[in-house]
N, C-alpha and C positions, 0 to 999 in steps of 0.2 A: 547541730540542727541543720546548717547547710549543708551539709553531706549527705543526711538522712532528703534531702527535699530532693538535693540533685539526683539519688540511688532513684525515688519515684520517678521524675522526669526523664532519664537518661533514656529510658526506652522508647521515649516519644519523639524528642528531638530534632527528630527528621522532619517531623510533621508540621509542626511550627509554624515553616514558610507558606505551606501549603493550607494548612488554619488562615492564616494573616488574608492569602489571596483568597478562599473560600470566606471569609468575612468581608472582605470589598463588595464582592458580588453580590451578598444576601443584602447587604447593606444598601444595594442600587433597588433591590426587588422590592424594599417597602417604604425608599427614602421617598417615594411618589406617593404615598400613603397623605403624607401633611403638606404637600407641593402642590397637587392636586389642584387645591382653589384659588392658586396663585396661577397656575399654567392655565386652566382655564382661563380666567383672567386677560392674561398677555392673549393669547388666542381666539378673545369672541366665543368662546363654546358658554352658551348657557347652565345656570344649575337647573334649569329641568331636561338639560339634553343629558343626564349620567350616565347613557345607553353608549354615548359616543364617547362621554371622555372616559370609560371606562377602559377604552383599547389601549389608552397608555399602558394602562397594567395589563390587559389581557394580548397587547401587543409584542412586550415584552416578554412575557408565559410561553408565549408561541416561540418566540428565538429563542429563550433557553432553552424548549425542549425540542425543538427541532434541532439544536446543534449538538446532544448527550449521543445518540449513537454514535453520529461521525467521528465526534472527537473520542470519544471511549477508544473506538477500533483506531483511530491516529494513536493514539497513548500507547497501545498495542501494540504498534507496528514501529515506533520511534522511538520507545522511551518516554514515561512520565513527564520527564525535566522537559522538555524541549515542544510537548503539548500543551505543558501549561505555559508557560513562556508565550506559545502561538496565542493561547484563550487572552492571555495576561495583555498583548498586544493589541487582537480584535477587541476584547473591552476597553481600551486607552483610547483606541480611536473613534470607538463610538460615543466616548462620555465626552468626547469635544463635540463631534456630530451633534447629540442633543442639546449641548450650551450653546450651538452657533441655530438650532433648527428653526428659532424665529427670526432670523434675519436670510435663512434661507432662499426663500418666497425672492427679499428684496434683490438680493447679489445675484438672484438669476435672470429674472424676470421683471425686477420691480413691482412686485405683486405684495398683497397681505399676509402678515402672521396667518400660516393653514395650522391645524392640526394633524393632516397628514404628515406631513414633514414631521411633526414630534414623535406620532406614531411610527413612521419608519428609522428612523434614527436609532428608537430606543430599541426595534428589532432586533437592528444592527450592532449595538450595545449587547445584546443578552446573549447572540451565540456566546460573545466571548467570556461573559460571565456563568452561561448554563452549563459550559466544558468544564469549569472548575472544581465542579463536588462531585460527576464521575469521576474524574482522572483521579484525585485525593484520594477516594474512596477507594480504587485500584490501587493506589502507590500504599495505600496502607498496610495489603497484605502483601506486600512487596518488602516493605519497609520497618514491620513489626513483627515481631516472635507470634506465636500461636497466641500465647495463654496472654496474652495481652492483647489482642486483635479487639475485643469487644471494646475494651476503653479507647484503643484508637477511634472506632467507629465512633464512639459517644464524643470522643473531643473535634471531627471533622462535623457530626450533629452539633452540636453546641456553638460551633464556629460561625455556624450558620443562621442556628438560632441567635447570637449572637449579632450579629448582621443585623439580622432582623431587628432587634430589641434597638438597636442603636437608629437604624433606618429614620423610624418616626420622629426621634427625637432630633437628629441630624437634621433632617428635613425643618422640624418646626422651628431649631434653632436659626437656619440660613433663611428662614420666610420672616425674622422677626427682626434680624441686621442685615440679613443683605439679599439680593434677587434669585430666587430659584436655579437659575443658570449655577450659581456656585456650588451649588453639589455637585456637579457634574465636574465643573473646572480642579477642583479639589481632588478628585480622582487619580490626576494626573503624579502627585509627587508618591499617591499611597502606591501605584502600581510599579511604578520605578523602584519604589523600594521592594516592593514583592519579589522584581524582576531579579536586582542585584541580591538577594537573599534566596531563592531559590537556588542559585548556581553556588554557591556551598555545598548544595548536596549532589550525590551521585547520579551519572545521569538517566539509572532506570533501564530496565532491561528490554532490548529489542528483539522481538518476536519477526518471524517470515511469513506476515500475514496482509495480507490485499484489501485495500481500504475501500469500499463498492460505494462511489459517490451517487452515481444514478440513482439506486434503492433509499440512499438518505436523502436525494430531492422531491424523491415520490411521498415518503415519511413527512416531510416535510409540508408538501401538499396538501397531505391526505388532514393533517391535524389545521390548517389552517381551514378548509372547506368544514369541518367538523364544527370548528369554533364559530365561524360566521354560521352558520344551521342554529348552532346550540342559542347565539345571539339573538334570534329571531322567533325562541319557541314562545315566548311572552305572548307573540300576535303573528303568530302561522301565517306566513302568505308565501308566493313561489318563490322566491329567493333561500326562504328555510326548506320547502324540497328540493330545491334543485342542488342547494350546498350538501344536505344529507345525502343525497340518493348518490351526486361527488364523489362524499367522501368515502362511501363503500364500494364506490368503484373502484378508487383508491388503494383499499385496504386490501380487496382484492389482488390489484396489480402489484403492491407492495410483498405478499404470501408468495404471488408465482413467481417475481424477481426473485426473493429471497430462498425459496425453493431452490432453483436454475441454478445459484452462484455458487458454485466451487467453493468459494472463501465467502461468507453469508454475512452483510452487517449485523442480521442477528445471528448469531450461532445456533443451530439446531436444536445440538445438545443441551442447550441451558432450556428449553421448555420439554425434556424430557427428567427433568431435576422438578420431583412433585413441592417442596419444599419453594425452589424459586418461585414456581407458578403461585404459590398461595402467596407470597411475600410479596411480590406486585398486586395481586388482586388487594391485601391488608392495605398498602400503601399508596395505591389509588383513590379508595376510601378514606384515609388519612391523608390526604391531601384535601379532597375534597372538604371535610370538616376545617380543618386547617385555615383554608380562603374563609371560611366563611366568619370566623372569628379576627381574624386580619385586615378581613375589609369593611365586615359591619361594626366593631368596636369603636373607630376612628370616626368612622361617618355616622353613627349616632350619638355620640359626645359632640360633634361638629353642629347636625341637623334638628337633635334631639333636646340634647342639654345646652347649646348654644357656648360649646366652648371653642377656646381659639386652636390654629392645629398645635399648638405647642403643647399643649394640654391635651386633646386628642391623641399627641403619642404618650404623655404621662398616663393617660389611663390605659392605652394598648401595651406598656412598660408592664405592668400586673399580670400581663398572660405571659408576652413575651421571652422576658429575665426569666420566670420560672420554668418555661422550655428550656431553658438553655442550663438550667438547675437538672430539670428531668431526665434530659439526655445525658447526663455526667454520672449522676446515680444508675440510670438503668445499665451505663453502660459495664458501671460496677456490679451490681446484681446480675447482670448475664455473664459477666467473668465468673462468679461464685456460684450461681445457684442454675442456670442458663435461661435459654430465653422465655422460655412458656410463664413465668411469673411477673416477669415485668411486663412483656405483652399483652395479658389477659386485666393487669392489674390497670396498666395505662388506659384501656381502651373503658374500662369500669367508671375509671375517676372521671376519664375526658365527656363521659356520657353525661357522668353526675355532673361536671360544671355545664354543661351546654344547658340541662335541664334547667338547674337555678339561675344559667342567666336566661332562660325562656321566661323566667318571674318577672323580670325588671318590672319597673313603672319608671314615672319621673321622679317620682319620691327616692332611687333607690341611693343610697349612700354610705357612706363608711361606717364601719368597718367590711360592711356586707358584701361593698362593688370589690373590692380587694381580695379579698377571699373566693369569689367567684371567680375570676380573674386567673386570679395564681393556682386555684386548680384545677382549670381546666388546661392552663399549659402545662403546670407540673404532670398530668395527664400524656398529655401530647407527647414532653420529652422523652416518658419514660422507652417510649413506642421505637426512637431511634435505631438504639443499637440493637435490640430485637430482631428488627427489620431487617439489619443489615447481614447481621449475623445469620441468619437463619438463609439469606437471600444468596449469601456466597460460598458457603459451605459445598467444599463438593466442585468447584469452579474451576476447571485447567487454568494456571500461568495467563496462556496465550489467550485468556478470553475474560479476563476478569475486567480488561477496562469495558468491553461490549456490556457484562452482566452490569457493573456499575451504574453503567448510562441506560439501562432499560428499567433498573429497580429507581431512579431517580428520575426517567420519561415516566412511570407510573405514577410517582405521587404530583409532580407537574401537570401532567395531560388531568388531573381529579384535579389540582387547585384551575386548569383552565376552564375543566367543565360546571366545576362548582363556580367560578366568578361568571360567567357568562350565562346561565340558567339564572342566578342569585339576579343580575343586573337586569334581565330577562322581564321575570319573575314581579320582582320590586318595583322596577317602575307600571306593570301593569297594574301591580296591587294597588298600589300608593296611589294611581289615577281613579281606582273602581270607589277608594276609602272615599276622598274629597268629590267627588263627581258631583252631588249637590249641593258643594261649599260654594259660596261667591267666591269672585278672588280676589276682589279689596272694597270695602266698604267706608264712608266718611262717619260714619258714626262710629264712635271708642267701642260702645262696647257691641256693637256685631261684628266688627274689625278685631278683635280680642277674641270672640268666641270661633274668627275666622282662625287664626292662630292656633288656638287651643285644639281644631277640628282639626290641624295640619299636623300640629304635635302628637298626640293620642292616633293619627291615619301611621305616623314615623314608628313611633313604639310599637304599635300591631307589627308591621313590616319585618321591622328587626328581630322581635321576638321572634315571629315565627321562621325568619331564619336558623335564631338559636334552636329552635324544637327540631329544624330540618339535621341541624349539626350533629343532636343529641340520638335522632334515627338513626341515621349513617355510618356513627360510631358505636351504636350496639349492633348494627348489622355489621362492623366488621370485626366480631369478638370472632363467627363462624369463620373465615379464614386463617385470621389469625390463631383458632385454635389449632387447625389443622397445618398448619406451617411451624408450629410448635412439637409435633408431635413426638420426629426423633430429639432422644432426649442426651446425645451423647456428641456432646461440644468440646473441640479443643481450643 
């Protein structure tokens, strides 16, 4: 029996170390998920300001995807081993940064707990965490046979989904014994050991290629003017044109750098691969949907149902875990049958769970909220390896950590844009619902029926996030069809 498990395993091996560290990071990306109204808290930030504390997370979105080019072409140019070691580093020192970011203020200036300081920190936190699942994702086809490259992709998927599923729970467990800070300080002994376990393996193959920092500051730029725009579509005023109009200046100057450079942080070649171009367009829109189940699931068990975040991640556990189910299967059915059937099937199911949870009420409950849940991730997972697979087929050696880090800035730049429209969006909703609600009365029962008008304003909200998830996801069946098409996978 041990022999038969290890013959499975042995092909994967490598990857291991490279899982362990793509699960810290995914684990940082949702452990603020149940932390949220505790940092708040420590900070002064209001529950009706969710516009601003929403940048913790859409703060951190930004530094992981601002740092997946860079570091894709560093992997490129260095060897795998020795850029993830760098990300494995930059995130160690950022998850101190954010445990010290409220005493920040005092050690400088003897000032107050800011929330900037949190926000910057955790920026500073996600380069080093966002380089993680490009690089993997490259060292996979480095590191694994042909006919097993799908399950690699599905186990570096899952690793992450993985992360994820733990996130909330991690998070509500340290809010319920000890101070928020501790997720972060706790970081510190898992990346050491990532460290010392990466260097068993080989250290990756180095290419002769020119890492174009300038085009990844403008990248950089350009998505962070995007995201403040996208923050402000709720209620239009000149700071949302002036960040739009930014960032397409931006994107502009990003094309003609990119253009000009000899050695391109994007590669030319991979947008003339019809197959890649559809597999980021699927995976933008899957991200998109993505966010919107990650962050409305928590915060309407929280705002909704009135549960504690410990509980909050126990019910985001129901989507979560069965991503991390999805991506392991899909990644098997694209080894066997290839990708067009898990892809068209994932984006079917993830449609059908968004719509059933567009149903909820307050009423809704078990066995129902679980089943809804679990397939709309199991959905989500199958979508992984598909992506991946289809996205790198065809990919030069010398360019696969670039494609990596663009097919994984795709589905990030969708979860930035879908959390910041969503936060957008939601509080303006949520404001027009209660507009003629008092907002505290001495008498029980108009003070109850004030409640009830708060509760029933929360469920609209959400819902109709879940209908926006359930759109997004049947619009991305037309990509993904078409990225599916060649049908001959090794």
């Amino acid at each position: 029996m041990f022999i038969r498990l290890w013959q499975i395993i042995a092909p994967y091996k490598l990857l291991l170390p490279l899982c362990f560290g793509v699960f810290i990071a995914a684990d940082d990306q949702t452990v603020v998920v149940t932390l949220l109204p505790d940092m708040m808290a420590d900070l002064r930030v209001g529950v009706s300001e969710l516009d601003r504390a929403s940048w913790v997370i859409t703060g951190y979105l930004i530094g992981y995807t601002a740092a997946m080019p860079l570091m894709g072409r560093i992997s490129d140019r260095t060897g795998y081993r020795r850029a993830f070691l760098l990300a494995l580093g930059v995130f160690t020192l950022g998850s101190i940064l954010v445990a010290l970011s409220p005493d920040i203020p005092r050690l400088l200036y003897d000032g107050a707990p800011e929330l900037n300081w949190l926000v910057g920190t955790r920026v500073f936190q996600a380069i080093g965490g966002g380089a993680m699942i490009p690089i993997s994702i490259a060292a996979a086809g480095e590191l694994v046979g042909g006919k097993h490259r799908a399950i690699a992709y599905g186990m570096i998927g899952a690793s992450a989904e993985a992360g994820g599923v733990f996130g909330p729970l991690w998070g509500g467990g340290i809010t319920t014994w000890l101070s928020w800070e501790w997720a972060f300080w706790l970081n510190i002994p898992l990346t050491a050991l990532a460290a010392i376990w990466i260097m068993t393996n080989p250290p990756g193959r180095r290419n002769a290629v020119r890492v174009d920092v300038p085009t990844s500051v403008v990248f950089a730029a350009a998505l962070t003017l995007l995201t403040i725009g996208l923050v402000r579509i709720g209620e239009p005023d000149a700071l949302m044109a002036i960040s739009l109009l930014l960032a397409v200046g931006m994107v502009a100057l990003l094309a003609f750098m990119n253009n000009r450079s000899s050695d391109p942080l994007f590669p030319k070649q991979l947008f003339r691969l019809p197959s890649f171009n559809h597999s980021n367009l699927t995976h933008f829109l899957v991200g998109t949907v993505l966010i919107i189940g990650m962050v409305a699931v928590p915060l309407m068990a929280a705002s909704v149902f009135g549960k504690s975040p410990l509980e909050g991640g126990l019910q985001l556990l129901r989507m979560t875990f069965a991503i991390g189910i999805g991506a392991l299967v899909g990644g098997y059915v694209t080894q066997r049958f290839g990708p067009r059937i898990p892809a068209m099937t994932g984006l079917v199911v993830t449609t059908a769970g968004f719509m059933l949870l567009s149903t909820w009420t307050v009423e809704i409950a078990e066995p129902m909220l679980t089943i809804h849940l679990a397939l709309t991730g199991l959905g989500l997972g199958l979508l992984v390896s598909p992506i991946a697979e289809t996205a790198l087929r065809g990919v030069q050696d010398d360019q696969r950590g670039a494609a990596s880090a663009l097919l994984s800035v795709s589905r990030v730049v969708g979860m930035t844009a879908g959390l910041a429209t969503m936060t957008a969006l939601g509080t303006v909703q949520f404001q027009q619902l209660v507009a003629d609600v008092p907002a505290f009365s001495l008498d029980p029962e108009v003070q109850q029926q004030i409640l009830d008008s708060a509760t029933e304003a929360g469920v609209t909200v959400f819902t109709r996030f879940y209908l926006y998830g359930a759109v997004l996801s049947a619009l991305a069946l037309v990509p993904a069809w078409f990225m599916t098409r060649e049908k001959s996978f090794n």
